[in-house]
N, C-alpha and C positions, 0 to 999 in steps of 0.2 A: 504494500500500500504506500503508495507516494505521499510524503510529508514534507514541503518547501522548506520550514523549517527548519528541519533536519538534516536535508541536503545541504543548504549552505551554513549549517553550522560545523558541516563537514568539510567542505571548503575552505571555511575560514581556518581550520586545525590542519589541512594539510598542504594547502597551498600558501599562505600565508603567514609572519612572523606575528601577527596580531593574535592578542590575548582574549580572551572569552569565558563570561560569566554564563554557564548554559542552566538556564531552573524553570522553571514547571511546576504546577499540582502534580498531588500523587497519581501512579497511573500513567504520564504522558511520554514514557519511554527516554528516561535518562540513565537508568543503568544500561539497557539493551545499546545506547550510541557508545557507552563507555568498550561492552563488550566489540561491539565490530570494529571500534576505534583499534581494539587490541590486537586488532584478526590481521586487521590490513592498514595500520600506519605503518611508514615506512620511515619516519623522522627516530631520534635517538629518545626515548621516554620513560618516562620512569612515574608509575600511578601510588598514588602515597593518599593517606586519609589521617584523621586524629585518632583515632581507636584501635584497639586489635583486632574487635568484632569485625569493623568496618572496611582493615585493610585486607586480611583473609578472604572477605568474600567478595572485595575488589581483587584478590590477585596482584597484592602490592604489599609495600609496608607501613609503618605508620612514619608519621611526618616527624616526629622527636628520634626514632630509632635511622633514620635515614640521614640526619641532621646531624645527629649525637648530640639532641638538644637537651636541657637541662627540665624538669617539670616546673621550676621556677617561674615568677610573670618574669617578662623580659618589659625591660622598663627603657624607652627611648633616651637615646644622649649619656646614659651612665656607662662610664670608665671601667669597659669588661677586661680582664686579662685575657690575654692570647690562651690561657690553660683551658678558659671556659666555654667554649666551643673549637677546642681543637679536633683535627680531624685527619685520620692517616690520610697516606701519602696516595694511596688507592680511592678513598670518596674522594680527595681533591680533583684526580682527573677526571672522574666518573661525572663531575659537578662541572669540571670547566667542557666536557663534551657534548653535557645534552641541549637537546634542542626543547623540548619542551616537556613541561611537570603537568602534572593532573593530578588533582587534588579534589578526591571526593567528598559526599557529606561537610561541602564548604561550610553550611550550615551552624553546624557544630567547630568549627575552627575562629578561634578568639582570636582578637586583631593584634595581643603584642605579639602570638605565634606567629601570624602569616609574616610581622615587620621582623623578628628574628630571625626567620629565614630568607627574608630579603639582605636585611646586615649578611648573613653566611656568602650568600650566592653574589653580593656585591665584593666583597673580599673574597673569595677565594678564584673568580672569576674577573678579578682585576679589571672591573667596569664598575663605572659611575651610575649607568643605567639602570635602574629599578628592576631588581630582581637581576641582576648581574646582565640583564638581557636575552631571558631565556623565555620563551612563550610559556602562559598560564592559562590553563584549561580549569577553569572552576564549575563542580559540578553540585547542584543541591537546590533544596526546595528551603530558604527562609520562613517560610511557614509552616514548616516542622521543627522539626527538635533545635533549639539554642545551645551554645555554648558553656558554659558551667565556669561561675566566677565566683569562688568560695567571698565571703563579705573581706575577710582580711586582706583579699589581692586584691578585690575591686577596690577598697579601700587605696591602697597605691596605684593601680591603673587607672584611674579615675580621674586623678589629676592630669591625664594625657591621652584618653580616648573619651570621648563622647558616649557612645559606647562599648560593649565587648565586641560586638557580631565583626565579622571579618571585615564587613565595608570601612570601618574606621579605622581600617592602617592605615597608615601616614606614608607607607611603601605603596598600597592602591590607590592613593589618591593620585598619583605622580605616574601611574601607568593609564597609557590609553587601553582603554579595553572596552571590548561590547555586550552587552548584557541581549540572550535570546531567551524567552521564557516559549517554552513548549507550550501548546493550547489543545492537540488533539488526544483526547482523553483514551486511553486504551482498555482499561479499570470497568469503567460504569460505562454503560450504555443509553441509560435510563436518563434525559432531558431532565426530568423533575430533581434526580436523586442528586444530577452534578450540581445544577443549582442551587440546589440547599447547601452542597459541600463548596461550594464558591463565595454562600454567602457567609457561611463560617471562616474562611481560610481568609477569607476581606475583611471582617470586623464588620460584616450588613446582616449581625443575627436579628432580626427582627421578631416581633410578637409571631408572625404567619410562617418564620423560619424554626422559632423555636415551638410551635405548635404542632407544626407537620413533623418534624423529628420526633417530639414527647407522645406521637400519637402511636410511637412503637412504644410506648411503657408497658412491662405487661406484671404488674404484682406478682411475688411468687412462681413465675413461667418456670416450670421443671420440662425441660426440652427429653425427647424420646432418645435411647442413646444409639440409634442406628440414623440419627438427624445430623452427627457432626458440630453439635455447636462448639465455640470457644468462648470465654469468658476474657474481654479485655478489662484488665485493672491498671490502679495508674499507681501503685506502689507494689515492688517486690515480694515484700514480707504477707501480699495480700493474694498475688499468686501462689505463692508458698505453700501458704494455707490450703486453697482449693483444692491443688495438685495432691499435698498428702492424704487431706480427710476424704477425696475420692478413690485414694488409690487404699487407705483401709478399710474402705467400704468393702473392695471386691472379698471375694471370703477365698479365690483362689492365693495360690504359692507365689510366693516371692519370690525372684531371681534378679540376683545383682551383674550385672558385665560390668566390666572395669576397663578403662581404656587405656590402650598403652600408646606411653608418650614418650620419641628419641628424639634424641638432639633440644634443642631451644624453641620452647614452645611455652609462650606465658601465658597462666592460670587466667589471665583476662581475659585472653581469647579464646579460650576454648569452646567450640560452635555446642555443644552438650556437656552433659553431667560427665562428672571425670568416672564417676560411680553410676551408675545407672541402674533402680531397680522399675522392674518391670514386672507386673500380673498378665494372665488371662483376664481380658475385659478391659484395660487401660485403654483410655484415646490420647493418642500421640500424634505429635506434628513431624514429618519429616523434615530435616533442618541441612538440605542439601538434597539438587539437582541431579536427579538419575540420568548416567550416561545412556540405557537403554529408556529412557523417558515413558517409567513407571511410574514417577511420581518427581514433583519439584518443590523445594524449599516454601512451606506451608503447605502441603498437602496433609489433608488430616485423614487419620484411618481409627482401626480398632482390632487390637490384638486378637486372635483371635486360637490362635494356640503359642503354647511356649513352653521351653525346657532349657536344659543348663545348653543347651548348645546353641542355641536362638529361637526366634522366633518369627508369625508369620501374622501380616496386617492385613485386614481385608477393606480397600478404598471404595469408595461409589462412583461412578464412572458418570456418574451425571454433576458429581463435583467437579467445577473449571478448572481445577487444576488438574485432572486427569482425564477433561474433556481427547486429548487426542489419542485415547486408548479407545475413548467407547468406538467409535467407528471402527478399530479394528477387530474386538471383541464385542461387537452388536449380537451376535449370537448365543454369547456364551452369560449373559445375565446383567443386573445393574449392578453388581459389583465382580471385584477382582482381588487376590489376595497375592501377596507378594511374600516371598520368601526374603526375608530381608539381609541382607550382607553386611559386614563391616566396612564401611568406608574410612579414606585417609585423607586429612585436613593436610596444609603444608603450611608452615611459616617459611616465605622466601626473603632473601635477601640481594640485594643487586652488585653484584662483580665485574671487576674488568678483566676480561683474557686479554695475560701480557704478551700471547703472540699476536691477535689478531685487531687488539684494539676495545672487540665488540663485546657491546652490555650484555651482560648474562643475567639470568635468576637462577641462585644458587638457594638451596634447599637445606636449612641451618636447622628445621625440626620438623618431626610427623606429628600426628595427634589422630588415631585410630580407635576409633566406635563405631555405635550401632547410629545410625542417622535419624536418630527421634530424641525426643523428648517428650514429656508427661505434658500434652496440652486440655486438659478442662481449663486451664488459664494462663496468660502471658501477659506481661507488660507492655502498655502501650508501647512504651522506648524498643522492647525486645520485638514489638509487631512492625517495625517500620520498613519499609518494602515486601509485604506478605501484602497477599491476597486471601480472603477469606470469602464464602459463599454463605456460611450462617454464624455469627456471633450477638451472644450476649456482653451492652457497653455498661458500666458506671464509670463514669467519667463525672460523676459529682462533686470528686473532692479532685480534680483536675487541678494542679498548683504551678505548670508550668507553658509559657507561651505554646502556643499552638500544638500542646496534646491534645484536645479535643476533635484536632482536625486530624490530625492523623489517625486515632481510633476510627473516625466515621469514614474515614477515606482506607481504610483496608476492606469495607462491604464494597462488594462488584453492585447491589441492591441494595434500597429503603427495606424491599420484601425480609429480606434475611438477615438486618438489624432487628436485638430485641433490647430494650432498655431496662436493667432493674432499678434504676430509680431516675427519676426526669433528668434535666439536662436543665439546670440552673442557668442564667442570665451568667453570674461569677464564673463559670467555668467556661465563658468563651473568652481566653486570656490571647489578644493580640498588644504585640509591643508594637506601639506608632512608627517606632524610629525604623523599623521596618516594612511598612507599610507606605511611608514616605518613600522609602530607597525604591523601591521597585516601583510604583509610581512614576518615578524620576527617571529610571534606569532602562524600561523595560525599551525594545525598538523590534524593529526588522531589517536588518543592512540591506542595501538594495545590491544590484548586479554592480555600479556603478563603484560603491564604497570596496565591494571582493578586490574589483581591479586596481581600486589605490593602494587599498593595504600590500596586495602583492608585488605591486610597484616599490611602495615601502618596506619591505620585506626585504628586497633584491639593494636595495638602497641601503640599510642595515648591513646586509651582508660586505658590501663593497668598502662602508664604513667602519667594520670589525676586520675588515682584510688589512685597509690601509691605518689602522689606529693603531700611534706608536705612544700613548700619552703612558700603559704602566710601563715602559721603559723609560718614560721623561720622571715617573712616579719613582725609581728607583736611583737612579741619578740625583734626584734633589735630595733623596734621603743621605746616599752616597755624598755629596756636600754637606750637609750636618754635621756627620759623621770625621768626613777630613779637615772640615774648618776649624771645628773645636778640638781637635788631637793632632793635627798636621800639619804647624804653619811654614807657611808658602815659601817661607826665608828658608826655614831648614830644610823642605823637602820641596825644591824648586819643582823639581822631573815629574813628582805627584800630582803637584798643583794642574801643572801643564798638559798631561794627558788627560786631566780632566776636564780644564777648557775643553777642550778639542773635543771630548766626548760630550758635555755637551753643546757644543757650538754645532757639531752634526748634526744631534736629535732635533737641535731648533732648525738651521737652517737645512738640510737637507733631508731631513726625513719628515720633521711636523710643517713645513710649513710650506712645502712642496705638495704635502697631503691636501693640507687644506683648500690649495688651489687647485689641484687636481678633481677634488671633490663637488666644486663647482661645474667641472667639464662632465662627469661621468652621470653629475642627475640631469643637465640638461641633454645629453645623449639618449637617457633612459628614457626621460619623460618624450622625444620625440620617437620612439620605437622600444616599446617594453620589453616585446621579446628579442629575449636574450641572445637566444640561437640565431634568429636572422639579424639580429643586429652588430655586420660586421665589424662598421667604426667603431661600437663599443669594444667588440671584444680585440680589434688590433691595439687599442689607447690599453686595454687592462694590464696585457702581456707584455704592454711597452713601459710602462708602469711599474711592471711586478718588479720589471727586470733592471729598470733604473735603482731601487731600493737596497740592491743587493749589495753593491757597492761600501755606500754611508752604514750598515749593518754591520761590516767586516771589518769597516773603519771602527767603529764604536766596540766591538768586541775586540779588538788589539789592545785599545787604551782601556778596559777591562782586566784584560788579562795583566798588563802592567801593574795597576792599582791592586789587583789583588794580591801579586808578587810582592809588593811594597808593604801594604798595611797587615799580610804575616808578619813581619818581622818587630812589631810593634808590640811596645812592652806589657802592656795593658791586655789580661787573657779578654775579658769582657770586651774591649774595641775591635779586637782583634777576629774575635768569636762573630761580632753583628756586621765588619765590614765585609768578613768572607760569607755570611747570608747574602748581602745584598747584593756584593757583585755575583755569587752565585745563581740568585735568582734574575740581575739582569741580562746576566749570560742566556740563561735559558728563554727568556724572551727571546732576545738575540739568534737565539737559533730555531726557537720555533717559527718566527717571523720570516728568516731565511728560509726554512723547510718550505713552507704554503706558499711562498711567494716565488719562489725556484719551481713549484708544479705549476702555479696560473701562468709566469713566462713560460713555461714550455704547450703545457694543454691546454690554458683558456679557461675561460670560469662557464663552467658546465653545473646547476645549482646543485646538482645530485651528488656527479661525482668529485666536486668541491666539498660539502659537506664531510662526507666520508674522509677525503683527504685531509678536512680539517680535523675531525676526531684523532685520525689517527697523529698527527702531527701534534695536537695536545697530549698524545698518551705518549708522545716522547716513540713514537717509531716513522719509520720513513713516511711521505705521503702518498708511497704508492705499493701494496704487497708487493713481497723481495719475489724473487722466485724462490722457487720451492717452499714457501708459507702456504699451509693451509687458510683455505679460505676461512672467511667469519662462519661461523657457529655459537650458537646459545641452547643453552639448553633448552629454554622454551622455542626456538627453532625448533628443535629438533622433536621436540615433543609436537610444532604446530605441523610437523612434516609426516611424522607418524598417524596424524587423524585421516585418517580414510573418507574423502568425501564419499556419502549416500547419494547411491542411484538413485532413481527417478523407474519405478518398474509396475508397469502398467498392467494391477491384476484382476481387469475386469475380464479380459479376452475368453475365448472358449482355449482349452491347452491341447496343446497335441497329441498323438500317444505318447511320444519319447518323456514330453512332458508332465502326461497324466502318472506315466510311471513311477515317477521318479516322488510326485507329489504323496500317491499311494505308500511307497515305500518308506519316505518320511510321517503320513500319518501314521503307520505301523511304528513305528520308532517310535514315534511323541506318542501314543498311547502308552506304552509299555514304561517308556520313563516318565509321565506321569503317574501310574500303578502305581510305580517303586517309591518314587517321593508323597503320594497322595496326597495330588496334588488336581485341579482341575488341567485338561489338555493345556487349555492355551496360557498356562502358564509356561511351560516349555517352549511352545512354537504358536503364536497366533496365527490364525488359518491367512491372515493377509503375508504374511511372512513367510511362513509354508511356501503359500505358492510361488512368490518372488523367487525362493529358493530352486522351486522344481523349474521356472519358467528359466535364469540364470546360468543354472549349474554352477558355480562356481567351483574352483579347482586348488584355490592357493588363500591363505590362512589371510590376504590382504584384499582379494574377490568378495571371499566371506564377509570382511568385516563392510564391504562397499554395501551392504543388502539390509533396506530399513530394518529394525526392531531384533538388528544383531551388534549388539556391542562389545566392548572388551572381557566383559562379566561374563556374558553368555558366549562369547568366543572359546575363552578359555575354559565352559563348562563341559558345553556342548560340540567346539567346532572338530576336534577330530573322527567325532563318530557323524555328524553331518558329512562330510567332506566325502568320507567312504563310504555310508549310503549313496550320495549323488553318485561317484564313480563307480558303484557298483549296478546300480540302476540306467543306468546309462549304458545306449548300446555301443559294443564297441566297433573303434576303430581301425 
C-alpha cells in the first residue's frame, strides 16, 4: 500500500544528509520504516534507543552503553574531565565513520542526553557542526510515554532546559531538521474509534469524547477465558497482583523454566521472567515475532497442556495477530495450538573489523526462554507497540503524560475495549509544551525541499572533504603549548617551523578552501548531478591534488617539533606536545589519504563515502589486494534469509504433483500421531502443497517455501527433502 509519507521520509534518510524527526499516533507504521530502513540502507548506521527493553527489540543498543555515557544529568557548559566520557580507541573510529544515528523511542530520550551526545560526537569527530555532522533519524510518538526526571535532577536541569523532552536540547535547536508525522493509521480501522483516540492524544477530550469511551464501563465484567482478554494497569505492583492471584487460581501443577543467560545480558532487559512459572490454563502473551509467523509479539493464547519439558498454547485464528494463519488453516478450526520453543534474545554491540573497515554487530550476550509471559495483565508502559483485539483498561489512576493514550490506542476497536472503572477528566494528562512543539513542527517536504537538501548534502560533503580547520585546531593548541615552555630566543628552529606550519594551514590550505568553496556551490547549484557534471568533477581532482603538496609541507615541520619538544625537560609538556603533534599528524595523513583517491577517481558519492570510512579507520582508501571484502555479521546473517517464493496453490496438480503431495500427507499424519498433535501443525495443507507443487531438493529451496522456516527446517527438512525425492519420478 502506497504511503507518500513514507516514501519520502525515505528519501530524505537515504538520499540526503538532512536530519529527520519521523512521529505519528500509534499504529501509523514507525517501527515497520525502522525495520526496512535496516533491510536496505546502505549509509554506515548505527540504531540506539534509551532502554534495554527498547534497544533489543530495535536491534541496537542503548544510547548510554554506545556512548559510555554516564547515568548522571549532563548539565550544559560544566568543566567535564576528559576521564568522563572517555572512549577507546575503536568507538572513536566507529563514531568518526558513521553517517547516520537513529534513535528510537525519541520520546522517552531527555534533552541533556541527546546535548551529551552531541558534546561526544562534536569532539571526537573534530566538527563544530551539531552532532559532529552526522545525520539524525528520530523516531517516536510525543504523545506516548515521557522521559523520566527524578525531582533532584530536574531540580538542576531546570535551570537550563525548559523542558526535559528531547526538543529542548540546545544541540537540536542549532540543527536543521524536518519533523514528518505519519497520519495513515494501520491499528484501527474504525473512523469513530480513531477519532476518539485523536481526541485524546490532542488534549480535545470533550464531554461526547469522554462519554463515548465511559460507554465501554462495564461493573464487575468477568470476561469468558476462551475470549482472550488482557487487563491494562498503569502500575507494576498492580499487574503483579493479577498475574499471581490468576495463576493460583488454576488448581493445575506448577512448572518453573528458567532461562539461560551467556555472555552480557542486563536484568533490564530481559524481554521475560528470568524464572518462569507456568500452569495448564494460564493466558500468556507471546513477547516475540515467530520466524514461521505463528504468532507475533502480543499474541495472546492459553496453555493448554504442559510438562517439565514445555508446553503447548492454543491461539484463535480470528485474533489479528494470527489473522495470517486462519487463511491457511481455514479448514482445520478457529483455533491452533502451537508447540512452543525456546527462543534466543541477543544483546549486540557494534564493532569495527580492523581489516575491512566495516561496522559489524557483534553479539556480547544470549538470553534464552520460552517467548511468553503470564498476560491476564500488563503495564501500560510494558503494552507500548502491542496490539490487542480485546482488553480490559483502568487507566483511573493514570499519573503520567499520555498513558491514557496509549492504553486506548493498543484496541484495533471501541468493540473490544472494556473499562473497569470510567475514565476521569484527571486522567487525560497532556503536557502543553508538547502539544505546542508538534503544532509548530509538524510539515510535508515537498519534491522541491528533497532536491535542496541533497544538493546540501553533496555540498557538506565537498565541505568535510576540503575542511582543514581541526588541523588549524591542533596547531593553535601546539602554540600554547610552545609559547609558554619554548621561547623563541632559545629554540629559534622550533619557533620557525612553526610559523611555517602554520602560515600553510592559513594561506595554503584554509584559505585556498574557502575560495574554492565559492566555485564548487556555484558549479553544483548550476548542475546537481554529480556524475554529469564534468567541470565539477575536473575542478574536485584539481583540487584534491593541489592540497597535497601544503599537507606534506605541514607534516615535515610536525615531525621536527615533535623531535624537539621530546627532549624537553618537563614529562607533562613533553607527554601533551607528542599528543598533539601526534594527533595533527594523523589529520595530516588522513586528509592526504581521501584527497590522493578524489585526485585520482573523482568524487563518486558512494564510493567516496566508503573511501572515506575507511581512510578514518586508518587503512588505505581503497581495499589492498588480497583483502577480503567487507563483511558483518549481520551481512551475513541478512545473506542467509532465504527470500519466500510467491507459489500459486490454487491450481488443479499434476500426477507427479498429486504424488508427491499424497506422500507428504502420509508423513504429516503419522508425525502428527506421534507428537498429538492436530495435522496442520506439522505441515499446513497450503504449505503441503507448495511443497508437492516445488519439489524442492536443497536445504536452501526448502527454506524458499512459505510456512517453512528455520524451526521447522531443522525439525522436519531432512525427512521432507527425501519424501519429495522419493516421490518423484525419476530421472
Amino acid at each position: 500500500m502506497s504511503n507518500p509519507q513514507i516514501e519520502i521520509a525515505h528519501k530524505i534518510i537515504t538520499q540526503t544528509r538532512h536530519s529527520l524527526f519521523l512521529t505519528g499516533k500509534a499504529g501509523t507504521g514507525k517501527t515497520t520504516f525502522l525495520h526496512n530502513l535496516r533491510r536496505e540502507n546502505k549509509k554506515r548506521m548505527v540504531v540506539l534507543a534509551p532502554t534495554g527493553i527498547a534497544a533489543i527489540n530495535a536491534g541496537g543498543s542503548t544510547l548510554h552503553s554506545f556512548f559510555q555515557l554516564p547515568f548522571s544529568p549532563y548539565i550544559p557548559g560544566a568543566n567535564y574531565s576528559k576521564e568522563s566520557f572517555k572512549l577507546n580507541k575503536q568507538k572513536i573510529r566507529i563514531i568518526r565513520g558513521l553517517d547516520l544515528i537513529v534513535i528510537d523511542e525519541i520520546s522517552m530520550v531527555r534533552a541533556d542526553l541527546l546535548d551529551s551526545v552531541d558534546n561526544i560526537l562534536r569532539r571526537v569527530r573534530r566538527s563544530a557542526l551539531p552532532f559532529g555532522g552526522v545525520q539524525l533519524l528520530m523516531i517516536g510518538d510525543l504523545s506516548q510515554l515521557s522521559p523520566v526526571a527524578k525531582e533532584d535532577e530536574w531540580q538542576l536541569l531546570s535551570r537550563h532546559y525548559t523542558t526535559p523532552y528531547f526538543f529542548s536540547s540546545h544541540a537540536l535547536a542549532s540543527l536543521p531538521y524536518t519533523t514528518i508525522e505519519l497520519t495513515q493509521v494501520y491499528r484501527q480501522n474504525d473512523p469513530t474509534f480513531v477519532n476518539l483516540l485523536n481526541n485524546i492524544r490532542e488534549g480535545r477530550a470533550d464531554d461526547a469524547t469522554l462519554a463515548a469511551l465511559n460507554s465501554r464501563y462495564v461493573p464487575g465484567f468477568q470476561p469468558k477465558e476462551e475470549d482472550g482478554y488482557i487487563r491494562l494497569v498503569t502500575h507494576n505492583r498492580m499487574a503483579d497482583a493479577i498475574n499471581e492471584r490468576e495463576l493460583n487460581r488454576l488448581p493445575s501443577e506448577a512448572f518453573r523454566f528458567s532461562a539461560q543467560v551467556k555472555g552480557t545480558f542486563p536484568q533490564l532487559s530481559y524481554p521475560t521472567e528470568e524464572k518462569l512459572t507456568l500452569k495448564e490454563g494460564a493466558q500468556v502473551m507471546f513477547v516475540k515475532n515467530d520466524p514461521e509467523h505463528r504468532y507475533v509479539n502480543g499474541t495472546i493464547g492459553r496453555i493448554v497442556s504442559i510438562n517439565a519439558k514445555g508446553f503447548v498454547v492454543r491461539v484463535s485464528l480470528h485474533d489479528s495477530t494470527a489473522s495470517s494463519l486462519a487463511a491457511a488453516n481455514k479448514d482445520n478450526g478457529p483455533t491452533m495450538d502451537i508447540d512452543v520453543m525456546r527462543e534466543v534474545w541477543e544483546n549486540t554491540r557494534y564493532s569495527l573489523n580492523e581489516k575491512t573497515a566495516e561496522l559489524e554487530e557483534v553479539i556480547d550476550g544470549k538470553f534464552e526462554q520460552y517467548p511468553v509471559k503470564l498476560a491476564w495483565a500488563i503495564t501500560v508502559h510494558k503494552s507500548q507497540g502491542l496490539t490487542f483485539d480485546r482488553a480490559i483498561l483502568d487507566v483511573s489512576h493514570s499519573f503520567a503524560h499520555g498513558q491514557t493514550y496509549v492504553a486506548l490506542s493498543r484496541l484495533k476497536t471501541l468493540e473490544g475495549l472494556v473499562l473497569s472503572a470510567p475514565i476521569p477528566r484527571e486522567a487525560i494528562i497532556i503536557d502543553p509544551s508538547v502539544a505546542h512543539f508538534i503544532a509548530a513542527t509538524s510539515c510535508t517536504p515537498s519534491v522541491s525541499d528533497l532536491s535542496l537538501w541533497e544538493q546540501q548534502g553533496l555540498t557538506a560533503a565537498f565541505n568535510e572533504l576540503f575542511d582543514f580547520s581541526s588541523l588549524r585546531a591542533q596547531l593553535n593548541l601546539l602554540t600554547r603549548q610552545v609559547d609558554a615552555h619554548f621561547p623563541s630566543s632559545r629554540f629559534p628552529k622550533l619557533a620557525k617551523e612553526l610559523n611555517e606550519a602554520i602560515a600553510t594551514c592559513n594561506d595554503h590550505l584554509e584559505s585556498v578552501a574557502q575560495r574554492f568553496s565559492l566555485q564548487y556551490t556555484a558549479l553544483l547549484q548550476s548542475n546537481p548531478d554529480i556524475e554529469a557534471n564534468t567541470h565539477l568533477q575536473e575542478r574536485l581532482t584539481k583540487a584534491a591534488n593541489y592540497f597535497l603538496n601544503p599537507l606534506a609541507a605541514v607534516a615535515k615541520n610536525l615531525d621536527f617539533i615533535n623531535a624537539t619538544t621530546i627532549k624537553a625537560g618537563n614529562k607533562i609538556v613533553r607527554t601533551s606536545c607528542r599528543e598533539i603533534c601526534t594527533n595533527a599528524k594523523e589529520v595530516c595523513q588522513q586528509k592526504k589519504t581521501i584527497l590522493t583517491y578524489v585526485g585520482e577517481e573523482g568524487f563518486h558519492t558512494e564510493a567516496y563515502n566508503a573511501a572515506r570510512v575507511r581512510t578514518l579507520s586508518g587503512l588505505s582508501a581503497r581495499p589492498q589486494k588480497g583483502e577480503a571484502e567487507p563483511t558483518s555479521e549481520k551481512a551475513s546473517r541478512a545473506a542467509k534469509k532465504t527470500e519466500k517464493k510467491a507459489v500459486d496453490t490454487s491450481a488443479e496438480l499434476s500426477p507427479e504433483q498429486s504424488a508427491r503431495a499424497e506422500a507428504l500427507r502420509a508423513w504429516r499424519l503419522e508425525r502428527a500421531k506421534a507428537i498429538d498433535k492436530p495435522a496442520f501443525v506439522v505441515l499446513t495443507d497450503q504449505t503441503l502443497r507448495a511443497l508437492a507443487i516445488t519439489a524442492p531438493t536443497t536445504p536452501d529451496e526448502l527454506l524458499s517455501i512459505p510456512g517453512i522456516g528455520p524451526q521447522k527446517a531443522n525439525q522436519y527438512g531432512e525427512e521432507i527433502l527425501s519424501i519429495i525425492l522419493q516421490a518423484s519420478p525419476k530421472k
